[in-house]
C-alpha positions in Angstrom: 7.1 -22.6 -1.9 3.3 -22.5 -2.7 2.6 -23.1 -6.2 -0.9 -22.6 -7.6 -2.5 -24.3 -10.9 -2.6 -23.2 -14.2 -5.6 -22.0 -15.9 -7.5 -24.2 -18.4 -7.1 -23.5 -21.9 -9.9 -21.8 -24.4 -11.8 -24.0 -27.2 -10.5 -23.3 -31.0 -13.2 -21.4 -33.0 -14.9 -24.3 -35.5 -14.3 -24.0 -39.1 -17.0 -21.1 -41.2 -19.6 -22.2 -43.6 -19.6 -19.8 -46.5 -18.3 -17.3 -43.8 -15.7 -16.0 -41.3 -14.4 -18.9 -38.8 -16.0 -19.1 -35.4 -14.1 -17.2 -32.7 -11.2 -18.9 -30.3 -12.8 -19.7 -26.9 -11.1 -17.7 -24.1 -7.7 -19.2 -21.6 -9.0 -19.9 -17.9 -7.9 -17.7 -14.9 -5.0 -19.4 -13.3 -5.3 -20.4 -9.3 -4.3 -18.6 -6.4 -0.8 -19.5 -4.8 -1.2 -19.2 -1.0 1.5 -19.6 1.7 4.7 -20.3 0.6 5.8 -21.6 3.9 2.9 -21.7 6.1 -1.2 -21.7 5.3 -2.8 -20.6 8.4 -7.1 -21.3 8.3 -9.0 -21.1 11.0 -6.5 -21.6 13.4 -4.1 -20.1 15.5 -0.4 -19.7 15.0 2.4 -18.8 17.5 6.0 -18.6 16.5 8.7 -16.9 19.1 12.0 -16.1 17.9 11.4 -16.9 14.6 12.7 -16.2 10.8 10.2 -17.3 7.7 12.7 -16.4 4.7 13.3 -17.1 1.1 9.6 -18.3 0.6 7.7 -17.5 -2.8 4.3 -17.6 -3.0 3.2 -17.8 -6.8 -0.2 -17.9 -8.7 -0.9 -20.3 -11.8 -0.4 -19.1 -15.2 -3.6 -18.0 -17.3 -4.3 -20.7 -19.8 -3.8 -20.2 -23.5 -6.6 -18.7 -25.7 -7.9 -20.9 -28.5 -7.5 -20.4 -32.0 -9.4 -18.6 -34.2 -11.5 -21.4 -36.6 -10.6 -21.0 -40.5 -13.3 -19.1 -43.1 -14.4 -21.2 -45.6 -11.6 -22.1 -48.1 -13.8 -23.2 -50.8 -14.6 -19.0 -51.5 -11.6 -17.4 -50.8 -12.8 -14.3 -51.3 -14.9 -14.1 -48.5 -13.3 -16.2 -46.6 -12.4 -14.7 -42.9 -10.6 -16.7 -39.6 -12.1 -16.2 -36.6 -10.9 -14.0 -34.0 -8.7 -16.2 -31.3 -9.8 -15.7 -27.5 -8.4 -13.8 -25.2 -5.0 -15.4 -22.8 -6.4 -16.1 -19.4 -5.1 -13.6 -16.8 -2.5 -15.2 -14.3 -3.4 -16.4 -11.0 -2.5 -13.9 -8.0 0.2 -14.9 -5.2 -0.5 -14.0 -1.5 1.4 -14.6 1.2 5.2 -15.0 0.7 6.3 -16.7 4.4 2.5 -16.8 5.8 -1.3 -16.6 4.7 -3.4 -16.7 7.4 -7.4 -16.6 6.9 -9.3 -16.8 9.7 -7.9 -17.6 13.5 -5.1 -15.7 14.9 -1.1 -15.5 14.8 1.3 -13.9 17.5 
């Protein structure tokens, strides 16, 4: 089973100074899962009389988005959070039994 990394996670939004909170950074794009029995590059592959089965090929989640910073609490009337980021978007999986890039399979 191919298993791809996660994405990295977004920067919290600093605090305000007499004014809204910073903004949450945003969650890193999670890696591509490849091949979750064979990874073909460049090469060639041959396989007679064969069976690839029960082989998951899965992309890394999105990372988390970062929080929102905290107005300033000293004026609570004006004080606003930031906005948090946006959840990074999940990684994509190709190739369940084989990925081949490049070279050749029969």
């Amino acid at each position: 089973m191919a298993i791809s990394y996660f994405g990295g996670a977004g920067s919290d939004g600093g605090w305000g100074d007499n004014s809204a909170g910073g903004d949450g950074g945003n969650g890193g794009a999670g890696g591509v899962g490849q091949g979750g029995a064979l990874y073909i590059e460049n090469g060639t592959f041959s396989a007679t009389r064969c069976t690839i089965t029960n082989n998951l090929a899965w992309g890394g989640d999105g990372g988390d988005a970062g929080d929102g910073g905290d107005g300033d609490a000293f004026d609570i009337s004006s004080a606003r959070g930031g906005h948090g980021g946006d959840g990074g978007n999940g990684g994509p999986g190709e190739g369940g039994g084989v990925y081949a890039r490049g070279g050749s399979t029969t």
